[in-house]
C-alpha positions in Angstrom: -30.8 38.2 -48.0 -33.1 35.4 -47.2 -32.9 34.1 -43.7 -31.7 30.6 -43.2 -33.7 27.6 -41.8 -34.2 27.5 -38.1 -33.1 23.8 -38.6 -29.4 25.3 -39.8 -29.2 27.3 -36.5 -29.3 24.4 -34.2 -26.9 22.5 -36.3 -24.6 25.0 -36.4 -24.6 25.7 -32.9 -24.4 21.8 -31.9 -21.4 21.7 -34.1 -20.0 24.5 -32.3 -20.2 23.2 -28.7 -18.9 19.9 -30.5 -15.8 21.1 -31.6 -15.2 23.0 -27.8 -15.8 20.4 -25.8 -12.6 18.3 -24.5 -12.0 15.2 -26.4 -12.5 13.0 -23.0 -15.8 14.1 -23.0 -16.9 12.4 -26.4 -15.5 9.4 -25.8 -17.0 7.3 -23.1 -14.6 5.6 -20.3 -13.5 2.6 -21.7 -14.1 -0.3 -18.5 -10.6 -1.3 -16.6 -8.7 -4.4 -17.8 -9.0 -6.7 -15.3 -6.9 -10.2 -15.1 -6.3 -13.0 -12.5 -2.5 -14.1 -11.2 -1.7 -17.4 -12.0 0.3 -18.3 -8.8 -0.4 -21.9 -7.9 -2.2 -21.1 -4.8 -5.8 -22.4 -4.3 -6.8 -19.4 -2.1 -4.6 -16.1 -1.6 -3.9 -14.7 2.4 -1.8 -11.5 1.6 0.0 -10.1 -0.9 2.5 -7.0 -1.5 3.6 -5.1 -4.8 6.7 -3.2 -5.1 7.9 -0.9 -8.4 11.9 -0.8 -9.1 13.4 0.8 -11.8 10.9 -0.6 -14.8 10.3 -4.1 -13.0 6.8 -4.6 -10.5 7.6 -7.3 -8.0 4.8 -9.3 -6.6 4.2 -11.6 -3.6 1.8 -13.9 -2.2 1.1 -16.1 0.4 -1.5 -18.4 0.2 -2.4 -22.5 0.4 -0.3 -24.3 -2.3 -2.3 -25.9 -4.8 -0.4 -29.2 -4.8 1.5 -30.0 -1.3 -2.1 -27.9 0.6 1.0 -25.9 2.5 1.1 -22.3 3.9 3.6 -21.3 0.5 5.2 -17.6 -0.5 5.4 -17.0 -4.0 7.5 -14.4 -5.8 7.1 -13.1 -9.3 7.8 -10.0 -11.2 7.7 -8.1 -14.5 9.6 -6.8 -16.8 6.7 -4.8 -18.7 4.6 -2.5 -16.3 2.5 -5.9 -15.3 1.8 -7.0 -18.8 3.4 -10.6 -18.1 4.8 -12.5 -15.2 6.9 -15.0 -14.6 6.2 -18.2 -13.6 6.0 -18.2 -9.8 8.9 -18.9 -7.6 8.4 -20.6 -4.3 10.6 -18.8 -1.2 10.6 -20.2 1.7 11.8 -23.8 0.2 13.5 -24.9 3.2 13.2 -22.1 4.9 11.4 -20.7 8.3 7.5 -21.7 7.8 4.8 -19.5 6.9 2.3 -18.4 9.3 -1.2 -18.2 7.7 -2.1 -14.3 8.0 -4.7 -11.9 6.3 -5.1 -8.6 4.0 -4.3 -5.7 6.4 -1.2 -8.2 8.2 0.5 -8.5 4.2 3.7 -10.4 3.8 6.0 -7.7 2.0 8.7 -7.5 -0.1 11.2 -4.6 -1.7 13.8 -4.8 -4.6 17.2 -2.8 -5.4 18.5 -4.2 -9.0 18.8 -8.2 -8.5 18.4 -7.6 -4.9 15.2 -8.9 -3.7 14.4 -9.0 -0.1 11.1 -11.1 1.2 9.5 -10.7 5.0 7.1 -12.5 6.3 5.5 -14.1 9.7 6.8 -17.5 11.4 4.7 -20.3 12.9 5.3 -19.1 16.9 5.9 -21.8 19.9 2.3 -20.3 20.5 -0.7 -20.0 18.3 -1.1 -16.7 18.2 2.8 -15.8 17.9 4.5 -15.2 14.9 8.7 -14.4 14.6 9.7 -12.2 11.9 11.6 -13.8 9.2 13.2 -13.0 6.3 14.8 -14.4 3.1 16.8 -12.6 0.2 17.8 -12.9 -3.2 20.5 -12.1 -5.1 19.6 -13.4 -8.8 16.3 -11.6 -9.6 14.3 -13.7 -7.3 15.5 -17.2 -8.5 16.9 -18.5 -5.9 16.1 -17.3 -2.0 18.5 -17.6 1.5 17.4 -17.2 4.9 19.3 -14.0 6.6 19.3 -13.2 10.6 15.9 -11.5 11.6 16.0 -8.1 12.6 14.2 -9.1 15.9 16.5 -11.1 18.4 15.8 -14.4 20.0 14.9 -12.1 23.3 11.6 -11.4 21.6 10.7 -14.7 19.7 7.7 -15.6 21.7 6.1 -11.8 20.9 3.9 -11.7 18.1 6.0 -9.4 14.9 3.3 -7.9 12.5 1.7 -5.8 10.6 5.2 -4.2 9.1 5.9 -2.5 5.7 9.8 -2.5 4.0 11.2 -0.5 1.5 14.4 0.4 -0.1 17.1 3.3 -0.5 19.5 4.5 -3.5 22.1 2.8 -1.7 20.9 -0.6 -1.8 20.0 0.0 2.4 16.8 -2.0 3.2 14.4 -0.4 5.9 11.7 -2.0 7.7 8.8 -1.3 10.2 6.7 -3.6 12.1 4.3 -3.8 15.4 5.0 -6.3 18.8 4.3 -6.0 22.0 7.3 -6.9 23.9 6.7 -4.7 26.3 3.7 -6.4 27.2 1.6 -3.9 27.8 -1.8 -5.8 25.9 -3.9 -2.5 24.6 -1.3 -1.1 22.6 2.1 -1.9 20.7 5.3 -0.8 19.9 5.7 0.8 16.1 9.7 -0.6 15.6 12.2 0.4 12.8 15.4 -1.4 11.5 17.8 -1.2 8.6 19.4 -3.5 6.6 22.8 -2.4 6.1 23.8 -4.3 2.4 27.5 -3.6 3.2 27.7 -4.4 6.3 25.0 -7.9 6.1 23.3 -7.0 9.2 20.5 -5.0 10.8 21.2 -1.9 12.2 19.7 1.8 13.4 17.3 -0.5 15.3 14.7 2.2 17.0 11.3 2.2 18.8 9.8 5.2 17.3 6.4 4.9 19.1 5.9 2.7 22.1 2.0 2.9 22.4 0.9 2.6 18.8 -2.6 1.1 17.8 -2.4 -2.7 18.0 -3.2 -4.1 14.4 -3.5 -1.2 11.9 -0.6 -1.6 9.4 2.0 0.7 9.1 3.4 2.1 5.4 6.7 3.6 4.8 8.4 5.5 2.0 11.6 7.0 1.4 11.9 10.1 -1.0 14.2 11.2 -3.6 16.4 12.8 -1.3 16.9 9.4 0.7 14.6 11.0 3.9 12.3 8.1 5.3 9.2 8.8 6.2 6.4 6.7 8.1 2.5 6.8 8.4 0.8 5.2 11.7 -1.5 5.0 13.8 -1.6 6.3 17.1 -3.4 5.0 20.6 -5.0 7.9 22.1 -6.5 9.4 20.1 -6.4 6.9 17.5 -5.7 9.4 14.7 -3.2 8.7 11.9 0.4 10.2 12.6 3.7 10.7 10.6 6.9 10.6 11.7 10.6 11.2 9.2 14.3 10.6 9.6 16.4 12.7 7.7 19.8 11.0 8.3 19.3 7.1 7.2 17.0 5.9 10.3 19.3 7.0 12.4 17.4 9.9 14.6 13.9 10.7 14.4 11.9 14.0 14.1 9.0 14.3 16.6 6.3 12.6 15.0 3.2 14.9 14.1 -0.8 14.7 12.7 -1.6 13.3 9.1 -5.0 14.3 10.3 -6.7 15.2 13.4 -9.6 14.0 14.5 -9.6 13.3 18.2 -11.0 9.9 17.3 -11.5 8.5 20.8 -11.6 4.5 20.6 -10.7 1.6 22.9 -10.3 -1.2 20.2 -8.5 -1.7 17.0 -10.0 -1.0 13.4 -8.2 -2.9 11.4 -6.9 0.3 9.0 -3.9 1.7 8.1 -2.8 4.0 5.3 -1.0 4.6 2.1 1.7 7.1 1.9 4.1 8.7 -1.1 6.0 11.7 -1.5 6.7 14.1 -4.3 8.6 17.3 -4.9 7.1 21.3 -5.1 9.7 23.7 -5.6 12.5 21.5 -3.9 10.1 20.9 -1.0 9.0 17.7 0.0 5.3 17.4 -0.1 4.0 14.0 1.7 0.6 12.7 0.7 -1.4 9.9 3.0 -4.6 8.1 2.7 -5.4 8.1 5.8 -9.0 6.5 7.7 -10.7 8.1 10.3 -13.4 6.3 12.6 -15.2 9.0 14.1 -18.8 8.7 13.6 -19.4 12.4 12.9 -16.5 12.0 9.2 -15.8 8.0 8.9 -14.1 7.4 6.2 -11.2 7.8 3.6 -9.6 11.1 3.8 -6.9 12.8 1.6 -3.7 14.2 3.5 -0.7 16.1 2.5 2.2 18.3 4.4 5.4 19.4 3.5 8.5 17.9 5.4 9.7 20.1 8.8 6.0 21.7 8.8 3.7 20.2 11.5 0.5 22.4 10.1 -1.3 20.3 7.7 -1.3 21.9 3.9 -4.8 19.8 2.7 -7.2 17.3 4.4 -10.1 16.6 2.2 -12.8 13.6 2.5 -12.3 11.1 -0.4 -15.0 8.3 -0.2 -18.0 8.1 2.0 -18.6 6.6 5.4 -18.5 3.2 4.1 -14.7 3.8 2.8 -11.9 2.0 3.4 -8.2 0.6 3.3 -6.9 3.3 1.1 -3.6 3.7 -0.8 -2.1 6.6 -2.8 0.5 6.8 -5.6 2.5 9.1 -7.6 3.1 9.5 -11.2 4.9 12.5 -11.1 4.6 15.6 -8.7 1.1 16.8 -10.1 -0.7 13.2 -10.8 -1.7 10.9 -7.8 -4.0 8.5 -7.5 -5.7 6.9 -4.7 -7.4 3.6 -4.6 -10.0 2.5 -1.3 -13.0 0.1 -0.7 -16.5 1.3 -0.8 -20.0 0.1 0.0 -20.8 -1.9 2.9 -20.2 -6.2 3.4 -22.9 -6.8 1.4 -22.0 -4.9 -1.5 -18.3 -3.7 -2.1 -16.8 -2.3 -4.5 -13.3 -0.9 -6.1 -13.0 2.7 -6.4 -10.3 5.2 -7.6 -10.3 9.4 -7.9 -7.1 10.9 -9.8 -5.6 14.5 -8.9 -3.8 16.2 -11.9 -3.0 19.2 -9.5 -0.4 18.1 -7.0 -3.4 16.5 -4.6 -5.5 19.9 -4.7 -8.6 18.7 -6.2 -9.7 15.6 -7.1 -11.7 13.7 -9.5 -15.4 12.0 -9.0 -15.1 8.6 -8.1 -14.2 5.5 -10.7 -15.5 1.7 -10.1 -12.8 -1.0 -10.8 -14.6 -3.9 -9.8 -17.8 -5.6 -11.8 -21.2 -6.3 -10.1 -21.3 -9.4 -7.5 -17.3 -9.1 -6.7 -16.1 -9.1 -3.2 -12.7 -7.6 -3.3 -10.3 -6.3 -0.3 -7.5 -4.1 0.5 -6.9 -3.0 -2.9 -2.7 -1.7 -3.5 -1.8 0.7 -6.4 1.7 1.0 -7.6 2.9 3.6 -10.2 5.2 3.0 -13.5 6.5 4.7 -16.2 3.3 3.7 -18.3 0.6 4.8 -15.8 -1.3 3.0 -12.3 -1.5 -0.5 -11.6 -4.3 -1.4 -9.3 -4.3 -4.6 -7.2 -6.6 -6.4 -4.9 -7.4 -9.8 -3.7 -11.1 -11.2 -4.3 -13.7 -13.8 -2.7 -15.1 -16.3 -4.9 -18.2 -18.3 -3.9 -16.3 -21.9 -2.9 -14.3 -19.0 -0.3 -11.2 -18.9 -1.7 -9.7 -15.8 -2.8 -7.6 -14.8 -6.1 -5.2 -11.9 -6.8 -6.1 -9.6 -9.4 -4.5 -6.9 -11.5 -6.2 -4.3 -13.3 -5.6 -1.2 -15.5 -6.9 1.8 -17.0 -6.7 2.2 -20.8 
């Protein structure tokens, strides 16, 4: 038989390692789809995203583009962040808003038509700012002002840097820094619920009393109503947990999301993100937690199970330039977390996925285009995949909110 042409060999075998290799790897990335809210704000402060059900609900604060005031606006989606309503302002009438920044977000949760809204009040003193907060009971069209879960005691004390979320029961629950007890390096991480049946705050509980000063707190409740609560600590200023198992109303002792005996007399400005899934009828809680040591800076991976104090996984994520990270779950095998990267100069968006439950991860995924200067990015979860969020400097200063995607 006459031997066939070299030329045939090599097409053969490129065919072959053609047809093995995964589809993903013929097809290049396509690039994120990338949009700006409409909001009627001429520059965006803070904003907060929160997924109910199959509805994302959104808001901002920010300088109104018409009256120049400090303005909330609400708006939500029916359609996984496809389209928005028009926005809705809040605080109409209501208690003033106190101009704030990314990392010190305005937040907001939802139960059905029940939307509640929190955010900072212009103090007696500049730097002071009472906790208020307004809810709705028709989808976000119309908002009332409800008692604050901080008393008049406290009004002159500074409320910030908080985080709210809600049960299957329709039970609100809310954590926040102040300082009332005055003691200047450090304040106290506080927790309340809003009782829908009752109309009132209640379980109210200091679960740490020397907590870092201005690094945001994140809270999340999973599917067997357990609350849970990511932190950071004073001494050393290391990210810690800390989980109720009753409704808010006792506390377990509050243990590492990752120890790094990160010795610091200051605040960095950086919290965490935090979720929860299920593995074999265990809770698993997974945190994006920043560390400031010099030796590992960065963004680092973190999950434990619930009632184990031993740490399952803590794996670097970005490099020493990373930053404000979040983390969301699909399901209990796909997570995502989102963080800042590069230095002031040069900043970007990034992303790495984990189809394993958190155990591995993949490389790193760029969100943001050339020249952008984005900060504290958010990601949320839905039915049909991540939404990323982040807020973005334009050259006049002023900042826009921005939604993104991945096809």
């Amino acid at each position: 038989m006459p031997k066939l042409p070299r030329i045939n060999f090599v097409y053969l075998l490129s065919l072959l390692i053609l047809i093995n290799l995964p589809s993903c790897a013929l097809l290049k990335n396509k690039p994120p789809i990338q949009k700006n809210f409409q909001l009627h704000l001429k520059t965006v402060h803070t904003l907060d995203v929160y997924s109910e059900s199959n509805t994302l609900h959104a808001l901002f604060s920010g300088t109104d583009s018409i009256s120049n005031d400090l303005s909330l606006k609400y708006i939500h989606s029916l359609d996984y962040g496809k389209t928005w309503i028009s926005p809705i302002t809040v605080n109409l009438g209501l208690a003033a808003v106190k101009k704030s920044k990314r990392g010190n977000d305005f937040q907001l949760a939802a139960s059905g038509n029940t939307v509640m809204a929190i955010w900072q009040t212009k103090g007696g003193e500049p730097w002071t700012g009472k906790i208020a907060v307004a809810l709705s009971q028709d989808f976000g069209q119309s908002w009332q002002q409800i008692t604050s879960p901080v008393s008049e005691q406290y009004a002159r004390i500074d409320q910030g840097y908080f985080d709210l979320t809600v049960d299957s029961q329709g039970h609100f629950h809310f954590v926040w820094l102040d300082d009332r007890e005055e003691a200047g390096n450090t304040q106290g991480l506080r927790y309340a619920r809003f009782n829908n049946k009752a109309n009132t705050w209640d379980q109210h509980k200091d679960l740490e009393l020397t907590a870092c000063t201005c690094c945001w707190a994140s809270i999340t409740i999973d599917t067997n109503d357990n609350i849970h609560v990511l932190y950071r600590d004073d001494n050393p200023r290391d990210m810690r947990l800390i989980s109720s198992m009753d409704g808010g109303q006792s506390w377990q002792n509050s243990k590492t999301a990752g120890s790094f005996d990160w010795k610091f007399i200051g605040c960095p400005h950086q919290g965490g993100g935090l979720t929860s899934t299920q593995k074999d009828h265990k809770t698993v809680l997974h945190a994006a937690i920043w560390n400031g040591k010099n030796s590992n800076k960065g963004i680092y991976y973190s999950q434990s199970e619930l009632n184990k104090d031993k740490i399952a996984v803590l794996q670097s994520i970005g490099d020493n330039f990373s930053a404000s990270g979040d983390i969301a779950a699909l399901d209990n095998e796909h997570l995502r977390i989102i963080y800042t990267a590069g230095d002031f100069e040069s900043k970007s968006i990034m992303t790495r996925a984990s189809n394993d439950g958190g155990l591995s991860w993949s490389d790193e995924l760029k969100l943001t285009g050339e020249g952008a200067e984005p900060s504290h990015p958010r990601i949320i979860a839905t039915p049909q995949g991540f939404r990323f969020f982040w807020t973005e400097w334009q050259k006049n200063g002023d900042a826009l909110a921005i939604i993104s995607e991945l096809e």
